[in-house]
C-alpha positions in Angstrom: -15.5 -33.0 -14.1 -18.6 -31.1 -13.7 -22.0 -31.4 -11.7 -25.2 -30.0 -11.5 -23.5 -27.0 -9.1 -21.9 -25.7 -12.7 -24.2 -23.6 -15.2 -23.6 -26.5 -17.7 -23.7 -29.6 -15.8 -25.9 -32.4 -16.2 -25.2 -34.9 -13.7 -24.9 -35.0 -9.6 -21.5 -36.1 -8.1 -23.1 -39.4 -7.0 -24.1 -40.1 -10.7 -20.4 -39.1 -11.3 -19.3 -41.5 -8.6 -21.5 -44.6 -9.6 -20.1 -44.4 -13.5 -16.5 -43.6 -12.5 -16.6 -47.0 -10.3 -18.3 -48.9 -12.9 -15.8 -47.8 -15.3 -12.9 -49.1 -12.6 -11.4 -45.9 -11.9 -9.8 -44.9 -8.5 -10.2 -41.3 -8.3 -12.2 -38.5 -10.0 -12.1 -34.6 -9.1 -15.2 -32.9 -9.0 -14.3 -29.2 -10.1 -17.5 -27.3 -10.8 -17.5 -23.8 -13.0 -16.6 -20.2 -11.0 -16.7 -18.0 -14.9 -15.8 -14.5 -12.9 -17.7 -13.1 -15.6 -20.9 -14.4 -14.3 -20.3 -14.6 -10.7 -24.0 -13.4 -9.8 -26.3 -14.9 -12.8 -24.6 -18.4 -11.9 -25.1 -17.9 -8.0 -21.0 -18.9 -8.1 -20.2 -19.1 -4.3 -23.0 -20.6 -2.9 -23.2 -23.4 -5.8 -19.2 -23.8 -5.2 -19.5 -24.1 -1.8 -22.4 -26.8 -2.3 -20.0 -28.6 -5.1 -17.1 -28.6 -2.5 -19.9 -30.3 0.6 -20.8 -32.8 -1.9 -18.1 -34.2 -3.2 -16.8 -34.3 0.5 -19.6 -35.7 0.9 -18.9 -38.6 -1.9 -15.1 -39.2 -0.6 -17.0 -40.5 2.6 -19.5 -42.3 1.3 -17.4 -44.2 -1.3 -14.2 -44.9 0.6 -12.8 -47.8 -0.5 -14.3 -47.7 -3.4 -13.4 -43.8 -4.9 -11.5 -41.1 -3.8 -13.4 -37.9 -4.6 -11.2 -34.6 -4.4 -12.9 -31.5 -4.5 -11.8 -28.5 -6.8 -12.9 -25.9 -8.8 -12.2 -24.5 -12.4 -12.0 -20.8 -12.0 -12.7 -18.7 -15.6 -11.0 -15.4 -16.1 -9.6 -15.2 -12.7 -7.9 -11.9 -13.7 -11.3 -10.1 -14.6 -12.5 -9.6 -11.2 -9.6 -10.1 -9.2 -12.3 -9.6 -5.8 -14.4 -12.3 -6.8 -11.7 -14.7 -7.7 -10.0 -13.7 -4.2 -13.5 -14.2 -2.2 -13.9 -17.5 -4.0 -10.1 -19.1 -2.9 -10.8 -17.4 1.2 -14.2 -19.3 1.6 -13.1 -22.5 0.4 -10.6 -25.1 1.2 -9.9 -26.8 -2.2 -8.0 -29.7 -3.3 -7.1 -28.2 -6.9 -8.0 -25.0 -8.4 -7.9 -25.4 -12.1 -7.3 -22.2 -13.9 -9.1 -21.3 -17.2 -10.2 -18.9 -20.2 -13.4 -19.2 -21.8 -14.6 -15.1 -22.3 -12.5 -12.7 -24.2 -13.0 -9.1 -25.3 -12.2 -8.9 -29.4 -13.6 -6.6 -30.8 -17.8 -7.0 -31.3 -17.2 -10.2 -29.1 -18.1 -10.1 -25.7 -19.2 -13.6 -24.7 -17.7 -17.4 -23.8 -16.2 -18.4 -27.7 -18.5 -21.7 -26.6 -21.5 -19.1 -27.9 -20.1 -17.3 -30.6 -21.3 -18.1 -34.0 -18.2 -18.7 -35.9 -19.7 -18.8 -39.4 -20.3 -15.2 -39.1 -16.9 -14.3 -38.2 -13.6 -13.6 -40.8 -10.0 -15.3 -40.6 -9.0 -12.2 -39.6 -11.8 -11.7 -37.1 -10.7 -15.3 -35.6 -7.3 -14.9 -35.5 -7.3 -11.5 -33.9 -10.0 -13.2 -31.0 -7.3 -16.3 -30.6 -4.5 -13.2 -30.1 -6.7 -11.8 -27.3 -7.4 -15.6 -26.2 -3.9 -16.4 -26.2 -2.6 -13.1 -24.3 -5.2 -13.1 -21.5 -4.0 -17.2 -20.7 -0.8 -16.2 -20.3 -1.5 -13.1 -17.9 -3.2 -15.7 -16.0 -0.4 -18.2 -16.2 1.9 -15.7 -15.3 -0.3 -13.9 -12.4 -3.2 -15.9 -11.0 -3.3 -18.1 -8.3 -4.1 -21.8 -9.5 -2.4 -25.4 -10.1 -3.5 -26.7 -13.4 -3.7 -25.0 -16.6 -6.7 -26.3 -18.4 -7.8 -26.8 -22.4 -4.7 -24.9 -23.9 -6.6 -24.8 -27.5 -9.8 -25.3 -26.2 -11.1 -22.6 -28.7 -10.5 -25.2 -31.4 -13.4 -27.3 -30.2 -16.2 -24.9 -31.3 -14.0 -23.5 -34.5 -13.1 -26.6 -36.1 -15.2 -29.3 -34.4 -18.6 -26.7 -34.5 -18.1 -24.5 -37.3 -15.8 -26.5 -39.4 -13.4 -23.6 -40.1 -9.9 -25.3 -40.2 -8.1 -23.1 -38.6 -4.5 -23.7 -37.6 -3.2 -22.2 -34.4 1.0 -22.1 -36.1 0.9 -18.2 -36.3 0.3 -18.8 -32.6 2.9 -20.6 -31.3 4.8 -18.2 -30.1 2.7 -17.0 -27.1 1.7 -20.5 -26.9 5.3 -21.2 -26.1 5.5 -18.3 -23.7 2.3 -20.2 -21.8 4.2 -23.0 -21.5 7.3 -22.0 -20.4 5.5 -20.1 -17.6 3.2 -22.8 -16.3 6.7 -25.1 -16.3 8.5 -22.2 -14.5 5.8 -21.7 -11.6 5.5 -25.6 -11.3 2.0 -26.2 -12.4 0.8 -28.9 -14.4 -1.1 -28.7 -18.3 -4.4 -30.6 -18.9 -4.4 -33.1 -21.7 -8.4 -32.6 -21.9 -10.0 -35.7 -23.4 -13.6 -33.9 -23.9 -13.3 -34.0 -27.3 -12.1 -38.0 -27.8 -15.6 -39.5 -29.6 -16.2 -36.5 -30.6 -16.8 -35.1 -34.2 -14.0 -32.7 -33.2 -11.9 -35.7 -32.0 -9.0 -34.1 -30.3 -6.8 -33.6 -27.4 -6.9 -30.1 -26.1 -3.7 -29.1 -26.6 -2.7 -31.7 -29.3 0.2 -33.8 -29.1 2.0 -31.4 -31.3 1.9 -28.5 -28.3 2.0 -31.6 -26.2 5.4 -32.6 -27.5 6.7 -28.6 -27.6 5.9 -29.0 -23.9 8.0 -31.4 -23.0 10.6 -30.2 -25.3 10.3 -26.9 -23.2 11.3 -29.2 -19.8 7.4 -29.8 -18.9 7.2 -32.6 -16.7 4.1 -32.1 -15.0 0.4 -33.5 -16.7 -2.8 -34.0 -15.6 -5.8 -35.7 -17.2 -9.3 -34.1 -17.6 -12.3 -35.6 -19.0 -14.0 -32.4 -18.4 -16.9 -34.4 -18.2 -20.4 -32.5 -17.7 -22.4 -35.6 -17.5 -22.2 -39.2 -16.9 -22.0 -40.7 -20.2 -18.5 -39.2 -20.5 -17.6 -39.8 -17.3 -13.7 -41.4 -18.1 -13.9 -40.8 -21.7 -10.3 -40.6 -23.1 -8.3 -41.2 -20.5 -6.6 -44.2 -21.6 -6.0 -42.7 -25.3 -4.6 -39.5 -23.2 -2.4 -41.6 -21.4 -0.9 -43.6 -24.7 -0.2 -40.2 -25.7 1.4 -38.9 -22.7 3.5 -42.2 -22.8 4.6 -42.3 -26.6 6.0 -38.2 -26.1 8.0 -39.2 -23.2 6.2 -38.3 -20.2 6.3 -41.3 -17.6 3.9 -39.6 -15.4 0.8 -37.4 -13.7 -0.9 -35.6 -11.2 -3.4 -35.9 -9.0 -3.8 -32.9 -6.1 -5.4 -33.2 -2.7 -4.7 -29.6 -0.3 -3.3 -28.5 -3.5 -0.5 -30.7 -4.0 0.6 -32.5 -7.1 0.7 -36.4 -6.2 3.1 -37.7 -9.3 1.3 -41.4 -10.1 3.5 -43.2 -12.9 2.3 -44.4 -16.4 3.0 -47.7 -16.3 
């Protein structure tokens, strides 16, 4: 989840920590925004470097109560390859989450979070979610990180936004490629529950990638409410794990000094 130390968030860790334990969960991450793309408008280091103090900060304070890991959710870390290394050699971090939210594609230039999808063509989109769809699996394939997060997060804004029904099947060939990289280098795929109560309303990926996933040999989940303020603070996560359950997995992950902690779905 994220706090006021990202760009976007809306909530301090201990407002993070108070719902989480009034919600009865056991364990939240706190993994704050580092978009490489915007390294020195969002002030990146010294705001993940406050994230990481915090939550350590909350992990003391709540013991007992909540474990709170610390993390980080690092966007584009192929674009500036300097920043992303800086980042990783000033901090000690419990998971690094690895992500795409900017993509070159022809007049686009931005996070697909600000695009203004009416504007755009099918064949406008679709070329943007071939771009979208490469540069994850260049990072699955050569950055340094443990989860992969929001497969078809891209979805969110086009369908759930803009309303544009668009289907990711001419896709799922590089999908499949994502996948059977992560699985090969051992890392774990988010089921994102951000948008469960939602008018978009789905798990990013769905359970149909979900399932082509397993069938692939993955193993290895994680859950991620990607929440950005309280109110949606463990949103999702029982649905997600339902899910996980009825496709066969029969357990996640956790991390603490980077390690995948398997906890079973009973």
């Amino acid at each position: 989840m994220h706090t006021v130390n990202s760009h976007d968030g809306k909530q301090t860790v201990w407002e993070a920590c108070e719902t989480a334990i009034a919600k009865g969960l056991s364990g939240i991450s706190v993994t704050d925004h580092a978009d490489t793309w915007f390294f020195e408008r969002d002030k990146t280091l010294a705001n993940i470097a406050q994230s990481v103090e915090r939550a350590k900060e909350a992990d003391e304070k709540y013991k007992g109560k909540l474990r709170v890991f610390h993390g980080v959710e690092v966007g584009e870390p192929l674009s500036y390859t300097d920043r992303t290394a800086k980042l990783l050699e000033q901090n000690s971090f419990d998971l690094v989450i690895g992500s795409v939210h900017s993509v070159v594609s022809g007049d686009i230039r931005d996070s697909y979070s600000r695009i203004d999808w009416s504007e755009k063509t099918d064949e406008e989109i679709h070329a943007f979610l071939e771009k979208y769809f490469t540069q994850m699996y260049e990072m699955t394939v050569g950055a340094d990180f443990d989860i992969l997060a929001h497969l078809s997060c891209p979805l969110r804004y086009l369908n759930g936004k803009y309303d544009r029904h668009v289907s990711l099947d001419s896709h799922s060939d590089v999908i499949d490629e994502i996948l059977a990289a992560n699985i090969e280098r051992g890392r774990s795929l988010e089921i994102n529950t951000s948008g469960i109560g939602t008018p978009f309303g789905q798990f990013m990926p769905d359970a149909a990638i979900l399932g082509r996933y397993r069938k692939l040999g993955g193993e290895m989940i994680t859950f991620g409410t990607d929440a950005h303020d309280s109110a949606r603070v463990g949103c999702g996560l029982a649905e997600a794990a339902e899910l996980a359950r009825s496709l066969g997995f029969d357990r996640y992950n956790y991390y603490e000094n980077r390690k995948a902690i398997p906890v079973r779905l009973d």
